[in-house]
C-alpha positions as CSV (number, residue, x, y, z in Angstrom):
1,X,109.1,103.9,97.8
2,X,106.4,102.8,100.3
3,X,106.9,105.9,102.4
4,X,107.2,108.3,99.5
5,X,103.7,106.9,97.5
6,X,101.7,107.2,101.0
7,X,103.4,110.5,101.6
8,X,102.5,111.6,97.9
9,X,98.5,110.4,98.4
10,X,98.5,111.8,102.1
11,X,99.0,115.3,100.7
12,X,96.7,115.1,98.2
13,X,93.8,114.1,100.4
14,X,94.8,116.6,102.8
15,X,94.0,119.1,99.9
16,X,90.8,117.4,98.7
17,X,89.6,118.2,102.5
18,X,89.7,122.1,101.1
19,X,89.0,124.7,99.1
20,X,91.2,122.5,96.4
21,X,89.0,119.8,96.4
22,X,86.0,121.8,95.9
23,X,87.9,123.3,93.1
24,X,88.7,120.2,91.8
25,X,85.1,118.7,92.4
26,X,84.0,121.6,90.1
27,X,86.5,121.4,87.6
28,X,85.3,117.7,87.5
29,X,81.6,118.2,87.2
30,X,82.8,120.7,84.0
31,X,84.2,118.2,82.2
32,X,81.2,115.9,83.1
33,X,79.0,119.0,81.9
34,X,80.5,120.6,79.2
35,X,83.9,118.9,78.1
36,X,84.3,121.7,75.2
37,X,84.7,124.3,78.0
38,X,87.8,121.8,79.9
39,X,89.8,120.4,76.9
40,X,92.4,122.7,76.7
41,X,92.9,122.0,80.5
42,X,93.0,117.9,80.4
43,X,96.3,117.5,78.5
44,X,98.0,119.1,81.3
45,X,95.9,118.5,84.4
46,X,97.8,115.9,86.0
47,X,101.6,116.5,84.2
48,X,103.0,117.9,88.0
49,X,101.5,114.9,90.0
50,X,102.4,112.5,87.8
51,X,105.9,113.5,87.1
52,X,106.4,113.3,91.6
53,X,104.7,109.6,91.0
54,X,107.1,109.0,88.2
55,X,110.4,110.4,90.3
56,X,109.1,108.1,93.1
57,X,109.1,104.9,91.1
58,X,111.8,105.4,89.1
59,X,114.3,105.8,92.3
60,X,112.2,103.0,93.8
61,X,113.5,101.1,90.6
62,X,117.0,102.6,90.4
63,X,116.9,100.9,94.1
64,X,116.4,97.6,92.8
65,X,113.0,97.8,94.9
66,X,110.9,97.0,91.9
67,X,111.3,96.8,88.0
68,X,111.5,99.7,85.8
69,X,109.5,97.8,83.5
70,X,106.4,98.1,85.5
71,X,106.6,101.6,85.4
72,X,103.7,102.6,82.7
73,X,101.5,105.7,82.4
74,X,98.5,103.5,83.8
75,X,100.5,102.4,86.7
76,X,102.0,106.0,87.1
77,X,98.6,107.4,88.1
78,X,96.5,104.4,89.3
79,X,97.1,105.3,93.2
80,X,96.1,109.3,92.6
81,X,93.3,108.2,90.1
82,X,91.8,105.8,93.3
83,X,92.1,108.4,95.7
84,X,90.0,110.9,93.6
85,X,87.4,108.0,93.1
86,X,87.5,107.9,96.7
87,X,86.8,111.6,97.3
88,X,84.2,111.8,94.6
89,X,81.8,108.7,95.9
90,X,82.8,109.2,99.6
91,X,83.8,112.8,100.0
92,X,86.3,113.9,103.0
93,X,88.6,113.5,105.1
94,X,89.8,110.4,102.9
95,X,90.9,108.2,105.7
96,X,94.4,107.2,106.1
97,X,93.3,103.6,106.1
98,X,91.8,104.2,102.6
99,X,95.2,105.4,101.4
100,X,97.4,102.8,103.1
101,X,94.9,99.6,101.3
102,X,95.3,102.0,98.1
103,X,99.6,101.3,98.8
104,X,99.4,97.8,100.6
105,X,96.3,96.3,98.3
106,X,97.0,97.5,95.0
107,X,99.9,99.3,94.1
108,X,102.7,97.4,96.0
109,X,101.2,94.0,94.5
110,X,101.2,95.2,90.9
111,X,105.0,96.7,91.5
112,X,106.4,93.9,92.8
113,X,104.3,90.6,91.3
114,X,107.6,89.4,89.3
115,X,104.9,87.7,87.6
116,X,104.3,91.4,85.9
């Protein structure tokens, strides 16, 4: 699961670092500017990265690495969702420490607390 997460948020800040992520910063400052003109977009603007999120976690679970019940929509796209903070306030390259404390810091902790 470890390797497939990091993997996952390695590509995407490789594509932040280009013409992508300016994309992406401008389809972000639309919705900040005029979210009438990016509604029909938002419904479906994260379906394909959060469905390779979702197939990562639920073999992760189907491993017995962590509990299926963790497994929310909030969960599902708290690692991407950090690494797009991370591009809007810091810009790129996003470095790979960044991505690894994203893993190591936050995400493992909240898949694995059997407290959760």
């Amino acid at each position: 699961m470890y390797k497939g997460v990091l993997t996952l948020l390695r590509r995407a800040a490789v594509l932040l670092d280009g013409v992508f992520g300016e994309a992406a910063r401008g389809l972000m400052a639309d919705t900040l500017t005029g979210p009438a003109r990016t509604a029909s977009l938002r419904p479906s603007m994260f379906l394909a990265r959060d469905r390779v999120t979702r197939e990562i976690l639920d073999r992760a679970a189907a491993r017995g690495e962590i509990r299926a019940a963790v497994i929310t929509p909030q969960l599902i796209g708290l690692a991407p969702a950090l690494v797009a903070h991370h591009f809007l306030m810091h810009g790129t390259p996003i470095p790979d420490n960044v991505l690894t404390g994203i893993v190591d810091n936050v995400l493992l902790p909240l898949l694995t607390d059997p407290r959760a």
